[in-house]
N, C-alpha and C positions, 0 to 999 in steps of 0.2 A: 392646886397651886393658886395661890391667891396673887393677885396684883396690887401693890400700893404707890400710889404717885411719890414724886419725888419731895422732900419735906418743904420746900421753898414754896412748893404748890398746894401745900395741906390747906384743910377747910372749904371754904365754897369757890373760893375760884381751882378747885384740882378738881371738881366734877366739870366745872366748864370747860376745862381742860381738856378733860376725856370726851366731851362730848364736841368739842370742837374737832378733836383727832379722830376719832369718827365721823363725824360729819365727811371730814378729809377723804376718809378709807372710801366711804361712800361714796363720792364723788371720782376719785379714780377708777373705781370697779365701773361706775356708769361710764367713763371716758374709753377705760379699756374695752369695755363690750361694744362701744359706736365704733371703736377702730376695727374693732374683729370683723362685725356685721360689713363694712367697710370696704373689708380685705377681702367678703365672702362674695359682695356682689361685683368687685370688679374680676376675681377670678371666676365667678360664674359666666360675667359676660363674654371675658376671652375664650372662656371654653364653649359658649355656643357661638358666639364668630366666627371663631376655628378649628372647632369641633372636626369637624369632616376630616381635615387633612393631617400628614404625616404627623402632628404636631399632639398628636389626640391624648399616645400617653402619659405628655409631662403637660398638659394641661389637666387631666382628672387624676393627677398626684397632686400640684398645685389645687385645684379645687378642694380635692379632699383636705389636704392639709390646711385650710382655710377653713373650711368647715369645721373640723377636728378642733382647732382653736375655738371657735367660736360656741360649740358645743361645753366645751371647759370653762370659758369664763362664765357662760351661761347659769352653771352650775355652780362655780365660784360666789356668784351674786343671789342663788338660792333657787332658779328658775332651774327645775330638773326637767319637764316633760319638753322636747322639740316639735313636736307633731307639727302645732300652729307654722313655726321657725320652717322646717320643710316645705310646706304646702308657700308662707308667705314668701319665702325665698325661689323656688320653684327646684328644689334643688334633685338633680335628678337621682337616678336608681346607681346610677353608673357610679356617682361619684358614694352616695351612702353604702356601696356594696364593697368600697375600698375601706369602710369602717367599722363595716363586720356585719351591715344594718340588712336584712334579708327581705 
């Protein structure tokens, strides 16, 4: 399937076009992945604050599912390996074993 701009924008300004709209995509994919990363460390921090107590298992659901987000966008923007992401984040076993990670 081919894309072609719209005839108003034919010639040189309809690649600057696309490349402006891009540009665009870009920059939302990087906003989206700062709010994930975001959402990763303040839920990791609640969970080791209050890790201990009654609160444990909807804190490493919440974590996980921060995590789990942030894994997706990750790969949305083309960054597939996590390893680095694990280790920088400190994210523990508990919460990676809720997302299948052994």
């Amino acid at each position: 399937m081919s894309l072609r701009p719209p005839s108003h924008l034919a010639g040189a300004s309809a690649e600057a076009a696309f490349d402006a709209l891009g540009h665009e995509i870009l920059a939302e994919k990087a906003a989206a992945l700062g709010r994930a990363g975001q959402r990763v460390e303040k839920t990791l921090a609640r969970l080791r604050e209050n890790g201990g107590d009654e609160h444990r298992p909807q804190l490493l659901r919440d974590a996980a599912e921060a995590v789990h987000g942030y894994f997706i966008q990750r790969e949305l923007c083309g960054l597939r390996k996590h390893d680095a992401v694990i280790r920088e984040y400190n994210i523990p076993k508990a919460v990676l074993a809720r997302l299948g990670a052994k």
